[in-house]
N, C-alpha and C positions, 0 to 999 in steps of 0.2 A: 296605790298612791295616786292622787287626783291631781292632773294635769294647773299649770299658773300658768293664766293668760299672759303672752307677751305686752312689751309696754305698749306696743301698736293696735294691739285690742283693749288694755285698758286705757288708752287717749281715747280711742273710740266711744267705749261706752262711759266716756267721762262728757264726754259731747254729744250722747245724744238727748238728753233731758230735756234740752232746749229747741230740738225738734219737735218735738210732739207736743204740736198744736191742737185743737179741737178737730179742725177738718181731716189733720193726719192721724191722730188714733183712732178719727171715724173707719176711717179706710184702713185701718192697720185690724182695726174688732169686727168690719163690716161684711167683708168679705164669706160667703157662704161657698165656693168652688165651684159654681155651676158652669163653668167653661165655657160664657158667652164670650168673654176675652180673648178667648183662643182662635175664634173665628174671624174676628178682628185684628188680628195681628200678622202681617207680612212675615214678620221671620216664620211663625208657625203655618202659612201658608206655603209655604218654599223650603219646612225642614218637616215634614209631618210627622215623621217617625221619632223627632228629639224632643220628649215632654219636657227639656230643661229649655224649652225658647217658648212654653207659656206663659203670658203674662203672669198668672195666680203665682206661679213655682218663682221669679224672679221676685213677686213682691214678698213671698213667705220668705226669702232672705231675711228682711229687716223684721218681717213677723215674727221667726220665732225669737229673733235676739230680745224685741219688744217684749213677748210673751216670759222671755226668761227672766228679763232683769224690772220689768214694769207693771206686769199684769198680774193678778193673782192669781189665776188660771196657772198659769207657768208654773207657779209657787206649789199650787197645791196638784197639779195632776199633770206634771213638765214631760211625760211620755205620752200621753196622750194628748195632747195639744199641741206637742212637739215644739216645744221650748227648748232651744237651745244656742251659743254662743259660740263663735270661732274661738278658737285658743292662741294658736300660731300667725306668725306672720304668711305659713303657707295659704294656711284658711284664706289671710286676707288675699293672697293672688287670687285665688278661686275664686272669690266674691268680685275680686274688679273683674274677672273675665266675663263673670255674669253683667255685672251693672253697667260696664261701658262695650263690652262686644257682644252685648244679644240683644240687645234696645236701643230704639234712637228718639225713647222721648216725645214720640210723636203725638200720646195720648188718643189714638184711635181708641185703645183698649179701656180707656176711660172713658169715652160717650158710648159705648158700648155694652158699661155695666149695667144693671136694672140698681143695684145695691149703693152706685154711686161712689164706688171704690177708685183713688185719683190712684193709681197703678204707676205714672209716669212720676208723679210727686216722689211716693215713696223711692224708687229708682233714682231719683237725683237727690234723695236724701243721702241713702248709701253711697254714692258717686262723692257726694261731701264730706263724709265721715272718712272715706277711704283718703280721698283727697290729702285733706286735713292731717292725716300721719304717711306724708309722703306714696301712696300707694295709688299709683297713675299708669297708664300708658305712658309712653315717653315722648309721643306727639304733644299728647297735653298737659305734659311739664312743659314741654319747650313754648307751646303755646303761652301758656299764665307765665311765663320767666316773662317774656315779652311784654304780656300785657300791662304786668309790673311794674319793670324796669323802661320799658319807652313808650309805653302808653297808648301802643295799639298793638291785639292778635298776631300781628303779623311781621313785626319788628321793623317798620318802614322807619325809617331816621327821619327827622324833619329838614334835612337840606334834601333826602331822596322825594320827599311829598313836595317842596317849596317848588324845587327844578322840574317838578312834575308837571305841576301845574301850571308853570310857566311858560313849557314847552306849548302845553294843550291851548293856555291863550294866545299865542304868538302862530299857532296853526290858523285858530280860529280867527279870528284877526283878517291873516293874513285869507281866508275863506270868503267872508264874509263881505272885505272893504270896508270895516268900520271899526274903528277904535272903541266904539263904546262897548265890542263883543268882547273885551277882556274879563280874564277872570277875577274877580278880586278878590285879595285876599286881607283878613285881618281887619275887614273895613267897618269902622263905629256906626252904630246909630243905623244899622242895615235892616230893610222890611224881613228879609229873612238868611238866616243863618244855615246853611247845606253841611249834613255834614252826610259822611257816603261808609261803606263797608272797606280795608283795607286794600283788598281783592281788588278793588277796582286801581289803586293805586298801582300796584306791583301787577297785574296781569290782564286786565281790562280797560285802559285809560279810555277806551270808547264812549264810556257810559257816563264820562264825565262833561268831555268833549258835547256829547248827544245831548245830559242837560243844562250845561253851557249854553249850547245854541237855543233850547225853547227857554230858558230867562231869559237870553236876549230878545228873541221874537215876543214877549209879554210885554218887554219896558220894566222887566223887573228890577228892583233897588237889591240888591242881593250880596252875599260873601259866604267864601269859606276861610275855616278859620285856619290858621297854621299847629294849633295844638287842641286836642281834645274835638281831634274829627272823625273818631271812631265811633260808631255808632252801633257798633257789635259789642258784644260783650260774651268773653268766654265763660265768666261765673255763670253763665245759665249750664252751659252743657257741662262744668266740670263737678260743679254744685256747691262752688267756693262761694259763700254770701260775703264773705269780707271783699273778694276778688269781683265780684258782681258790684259793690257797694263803689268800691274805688275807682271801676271804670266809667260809672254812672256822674261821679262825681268832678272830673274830668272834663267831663262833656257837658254838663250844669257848671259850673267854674267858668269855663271859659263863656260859654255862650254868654252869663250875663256879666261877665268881664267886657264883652265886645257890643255891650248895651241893645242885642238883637232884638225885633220885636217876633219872629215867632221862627222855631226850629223846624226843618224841614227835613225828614227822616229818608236818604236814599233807598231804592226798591231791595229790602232786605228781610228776610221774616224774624227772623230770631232779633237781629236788630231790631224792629219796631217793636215786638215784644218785651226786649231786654227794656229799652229805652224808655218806652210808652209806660208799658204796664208793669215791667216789675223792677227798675232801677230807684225809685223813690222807695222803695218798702225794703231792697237791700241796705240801703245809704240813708234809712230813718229819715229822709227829708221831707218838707211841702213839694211838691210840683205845685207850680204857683205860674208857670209860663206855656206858652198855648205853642204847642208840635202835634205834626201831623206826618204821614206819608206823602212820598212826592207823587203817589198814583192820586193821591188827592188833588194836589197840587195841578197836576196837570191837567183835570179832569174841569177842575175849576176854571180853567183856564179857557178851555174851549170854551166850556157855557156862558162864559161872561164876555164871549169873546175876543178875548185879548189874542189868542192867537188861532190861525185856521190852521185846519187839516183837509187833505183828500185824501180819502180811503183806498182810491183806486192807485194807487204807489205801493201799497200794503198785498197785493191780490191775490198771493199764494194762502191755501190752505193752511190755517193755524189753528193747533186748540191751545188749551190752557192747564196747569199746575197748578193747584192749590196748596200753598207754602204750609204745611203745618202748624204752626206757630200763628200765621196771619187767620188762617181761618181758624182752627180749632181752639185756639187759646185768645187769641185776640176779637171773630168775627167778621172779619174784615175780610169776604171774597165777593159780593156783587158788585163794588164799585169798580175794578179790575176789569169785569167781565163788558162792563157799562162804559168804560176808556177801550176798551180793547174792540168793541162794536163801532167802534164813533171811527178808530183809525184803520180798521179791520175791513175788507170784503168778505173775507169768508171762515169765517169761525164756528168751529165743532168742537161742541162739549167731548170730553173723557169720562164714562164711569166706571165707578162713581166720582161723585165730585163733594167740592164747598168739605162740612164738614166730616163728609165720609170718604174722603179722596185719601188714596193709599202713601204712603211717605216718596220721598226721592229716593230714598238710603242713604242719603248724605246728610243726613241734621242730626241734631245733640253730640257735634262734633267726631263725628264719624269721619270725615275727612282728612283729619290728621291722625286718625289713629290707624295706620299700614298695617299692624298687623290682623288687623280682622276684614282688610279690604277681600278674600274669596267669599267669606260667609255674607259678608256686606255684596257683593255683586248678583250671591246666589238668590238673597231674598229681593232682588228688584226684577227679577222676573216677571212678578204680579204687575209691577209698574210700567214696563217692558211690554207687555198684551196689552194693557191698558190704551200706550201710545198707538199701537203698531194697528188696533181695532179702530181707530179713528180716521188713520190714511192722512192724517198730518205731514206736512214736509217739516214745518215751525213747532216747538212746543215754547211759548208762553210762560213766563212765572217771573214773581214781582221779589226773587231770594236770590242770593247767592250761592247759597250755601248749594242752593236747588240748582243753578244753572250747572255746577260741578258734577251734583250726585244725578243729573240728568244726561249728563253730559257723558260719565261714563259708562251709565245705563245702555246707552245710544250706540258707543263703540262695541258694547261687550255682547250685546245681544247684535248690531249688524242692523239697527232700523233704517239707515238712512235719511236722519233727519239731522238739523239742527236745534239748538236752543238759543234763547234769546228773551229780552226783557220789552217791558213796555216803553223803558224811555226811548229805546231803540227804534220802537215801531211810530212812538208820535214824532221824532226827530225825522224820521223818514219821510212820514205824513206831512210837514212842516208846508205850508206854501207860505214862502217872508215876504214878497210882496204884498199882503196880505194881513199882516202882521203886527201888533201895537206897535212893533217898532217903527215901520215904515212910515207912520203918522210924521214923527220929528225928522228934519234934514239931521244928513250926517254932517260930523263934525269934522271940520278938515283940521288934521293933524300938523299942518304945520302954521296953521294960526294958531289950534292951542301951542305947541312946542315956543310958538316968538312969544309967550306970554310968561314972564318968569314966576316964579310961586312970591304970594309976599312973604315976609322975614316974619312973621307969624306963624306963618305953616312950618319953620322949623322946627324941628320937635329937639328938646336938650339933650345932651349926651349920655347912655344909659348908665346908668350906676355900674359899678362892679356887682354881678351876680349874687356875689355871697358878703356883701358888705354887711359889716357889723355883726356877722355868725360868728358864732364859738362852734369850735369843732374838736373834740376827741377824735385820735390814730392813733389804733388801737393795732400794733403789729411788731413782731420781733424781730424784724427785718428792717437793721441800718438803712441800706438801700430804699426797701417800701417805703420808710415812714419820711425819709427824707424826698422819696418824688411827691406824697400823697401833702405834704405839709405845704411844698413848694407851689404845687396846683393850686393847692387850697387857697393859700395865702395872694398870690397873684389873682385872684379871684375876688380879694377884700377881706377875706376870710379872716379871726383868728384862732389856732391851732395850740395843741393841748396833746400830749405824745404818751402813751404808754405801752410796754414793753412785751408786757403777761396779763391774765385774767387778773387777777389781786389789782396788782396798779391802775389796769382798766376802770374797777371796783368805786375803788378809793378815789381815782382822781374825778371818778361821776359825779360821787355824793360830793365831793367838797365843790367842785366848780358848776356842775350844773349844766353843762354846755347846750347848745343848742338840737346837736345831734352827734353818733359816736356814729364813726367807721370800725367793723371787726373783722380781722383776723380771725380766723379760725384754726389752724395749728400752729399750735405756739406749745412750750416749755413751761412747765408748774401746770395751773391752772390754766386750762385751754379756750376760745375761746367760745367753744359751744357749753361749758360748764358756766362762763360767767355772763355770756349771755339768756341763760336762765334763770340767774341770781338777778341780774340789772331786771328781769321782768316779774320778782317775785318780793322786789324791795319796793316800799311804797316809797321812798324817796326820787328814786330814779325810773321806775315802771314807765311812766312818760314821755322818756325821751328816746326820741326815734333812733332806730337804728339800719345802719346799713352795711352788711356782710359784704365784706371782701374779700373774695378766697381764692386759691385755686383748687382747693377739695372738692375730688371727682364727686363724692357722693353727699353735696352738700345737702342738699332738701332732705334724704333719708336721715342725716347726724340731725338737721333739727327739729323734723316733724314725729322725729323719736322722743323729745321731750316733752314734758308737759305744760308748754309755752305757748302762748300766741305768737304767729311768724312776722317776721322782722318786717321794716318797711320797705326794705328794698335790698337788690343784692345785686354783686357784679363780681364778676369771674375775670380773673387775671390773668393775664396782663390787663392792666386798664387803659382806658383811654381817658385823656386832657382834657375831653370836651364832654364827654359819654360822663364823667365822673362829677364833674362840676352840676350839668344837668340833673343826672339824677338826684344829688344832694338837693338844687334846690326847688326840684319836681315832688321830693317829701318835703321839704319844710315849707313850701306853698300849701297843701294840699293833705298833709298828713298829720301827724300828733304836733310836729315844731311848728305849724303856722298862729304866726301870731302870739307867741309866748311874750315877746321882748328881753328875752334871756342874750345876751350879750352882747346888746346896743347900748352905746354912750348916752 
């Protein structure tokens, strides 16, 4: 009796048609096994004896499913060509343990083929397919819950970012003696728009502080923004393209919401990747607006002299990190080396380096995933000699992601060094009397303060949030649907209540509403059964949805069906503020923007 694919393998191979692009079947048919990848690849430098941490054996994962269900090869000689498909949902453990804990994506193993096999590609393929019917580590659920639902990695709330950066101007400020070192935020019509990795928010405010202070020392016209300041994006490491598309969109929205003239990308590698080069081709858009890195940024800055450095403030021995993503996927490592000379006395290369430099351990989201951090510590050994051959006290690098996975590189092996970024080293280098700014008198703050704003500068009282929305609550719970209507409605809202999946159904098609909230355990029809009908009915397909559950295992009940996932989701108890937000963070930004479904 021949084994039936579970639904999580046939969702799978019902998605991946649309992968296989010309470049990816190239790499999928290309491949000959000559094992030059293996030599190139840190896990198999640090596991020598486990042939499952070679590149070839990781990408013939998707190989042979390709070869079984695409190729004719599979068809006509599927034992020798080894053609074959997962069946069970065990299979698919097995494949994430391959695709997210034995590879970080780094694509060594790719400039290292003669064949031109993109090895890393195929691996974030599978990473997406898995994705895609729930099958994740649990870091990087929680991570994309986040990125989803508040709209950055790392689930910073926007009064937690607002107060952040408040504190950091009001430091600096108070630093500096001049008012005009504030930070601003939200501000129109700005030369340029900063937006930074979350990391810096929740664990690093230094790095803000640090390019804080060399704006000010340029005379730069600048802001950040209060929404869509992420600059990372998890869809690259998780290989979600809708989740890659949506954060990309975010951070495009608001920038020319805030009329910026050019985006300026904090020192992040997978950020300027995500951002730069692959966020327009997730989110099918023009890039139409001119961003850069701030290692550009700064670099410009000395050359054209708007601000000085002295090198001799920098004097301890430092080499350099080459972000993965910055060099090898984007190019972008001599400018670094070229900033890092100008603020540097004393800098030694690590080999190898640029685009043959070995990973951190820490990128394609290897950081939030705990349970592979031993194998993850084991293969940064290579990286580990690398530093420790140089006699570095400082290691250098323009990532986040890298300062972390260098960071525990550092503890684990005992180098005694630190890590650190470049905006830290020109911030350091900084001589302000020296400086654009020091050209203009400062401004005394209590002649501006006696100067009142004119009655222009008032800005009108903001609308209610959710004015003129139509809203479906969709929940069987008296209680629920009476808090959820109540928010709604004090918000401008109006509210549209059903009980079960049926009346959810029914009351879609006939009112049309702007966006439904659902419930998910509910009596009759549930609300993961009619949340597959609402996506499979051309009348309602349209209309956003946002799941509200307390179902522990909500992403497995959906990503088990043969649906595209909802537009957003929140886990109960809810909050007043969290709920209102999120609703009109999808209908700005997701399928309800712009409808005019239930305005007067």
């Amino acid at each position: 009796m021949s084994k039936v694919e579970s639904r999580k393998v046939q969702k799978m191979m019902e998605l991946l048609p649309a992968k296989l692009s010309r470049q990816v079947v190239g790499s999928l048919v290309g491949c000959v096994h000559c094992g030059m990848c293996n030599d190139a690849c840190h896990y198999v430098a640090t596991h020598p004896d486990d042939p499952k941490m070679t590149p070839s054996y990781k990408a013939d994962q998707l190989r042979k499913i390709f070869k079984a269900k695409h190729d004719w090869t599979g068809r006509v000689f599927p034992k020798w060509v080894g053609a074959k498909t997962p069946m069970t949902d065990e299979d698919l453990e097995k494949l994430k343990d391959i695709a997210f804990g034995t590879c970080t994506n780094c694509r060594r193993c790719t400039f290292n083929c003669p064949m031109g096999v993109d090895t890393a590609t195929l691996n974030r393929i599978m990473r997406g397919l898995l994705t895609r019917v729930g099958v994740m580590p649990e870091g990087v659920r929680v991570v994309s819950k986040d990125s989803w639902e508040i709209g950055n990695q790392m689930g910073v709330l926007k009064e937690e970012y607002v107060e952040t950066i408040e504190w950091l101007s009001e430091e600096l400020v108070d630093e500096v003696e001049d008012k005009r070192a504030e930070i601003p935020i939200d501000k129109k019509g700005a030369n340029i728009v900063y937006t930074i990795n979350p990391r810096e928010v929740k664990y690093d405010p230094r790095t803000i502080s640090n390019a804080a202070m060399i704006f000010y020392a340029a005379g730069e016209d600048w802001t950040m923004p209060s929404f869509g300041w992420d600059q990372t994006n998890f869809g690259l490491f998780s290989g979600d393209d809708a989740l890659g598309g949506a954060s990309y969109k975010h951070l495009e929205q608001n920038f020319k919401k805030l009329k910026g003239k050019n985006l300026v990308i904090s020192e992040c590698g997978h950020g300027y990747r995500s951002t730069r080069c692959e966020g327009p081709n997730w989110s099918k858009t023009n890039q139409d607006f001119t961003m850069e890195s701030s290692v550009m940024t700064m670099l410009r800055y000395i050359k054209e002299g708007r601000i000085k450095v002295d090198k001799s403030k920098n004097s301890e021995l430092v080499t350099f990190h080459d972000s993965c993503n910055n060099a090898r996927s984007c190019g972008f490592y001599e400018e670094p080396r070229e900033l890092l000379n100008l603020v540097c006395e004393n800098f030694q290369e690590m080999y190898p380096n640029r685009t043959e430099g070995y990973c951190c351990t820490g990128g394609g989201g290897a950081m939030s995933m705990s349970e592979y951090t031993p194998r993850r510590l084991k293969s940064a050994k290579i990286k580990a000699d690398q530093i420790k051959a140089t006699g570095a006290k400082i290691v250098v690098t323009s990532c986040h992601n890298c300062v972390d996975g260098l960071g525990d590189c550092i503890k684990h092996y005992k180098l005694g060094c630190e890590v650190t970024q470049l905006v830290d080293l020109v911030a350091k280098a900084l001589v302000l009397e020296e400086c654009e700014v020091s050209k203009t008198p400062k401004i005394d703050p209590e002649t501006e303060e006696s100067e009142p704003p004119p009655a222009a500068a008032k800005e009108p009282a903001p609308a209610a949030p959710l004015q003129g929305r139509v809203v479906l609550v969709v929940d069987d719970e008296d209680d629920a649907r009476t808090f959820l209507t109540t928010v709604l409605e004090d918000a401008g809202a109006k509210t549209i209540e059903a009980t079960d999946g049926d009346e959810a159904l029914a009351k879609a098609k006939a009112e049309k509403p702007d966006i439904i909230t659902l419930d998910l355990s509910m009596p009759g029809k549930d609300g993961v059964d009619a949340f597959v009908e609402l996506r499979e009915d051309s009348q309602v397909r349209d209309i956003p949805v946002c799941v509200i559950t307390g179902h522990p295992e909500f992403r497995k009940v959906i990503y088990d069906r043969p649906a595209s996932p909802p537009e957003g989701y929140m886990d109960k108890p809810v909050d007043e503020d969290a709920l209102v937000k999120n609703l009109r963070r999808i209908l700005e930004t997701g399928k309800g923007e712009d409808t005019g479904k239930g305005k007067d």
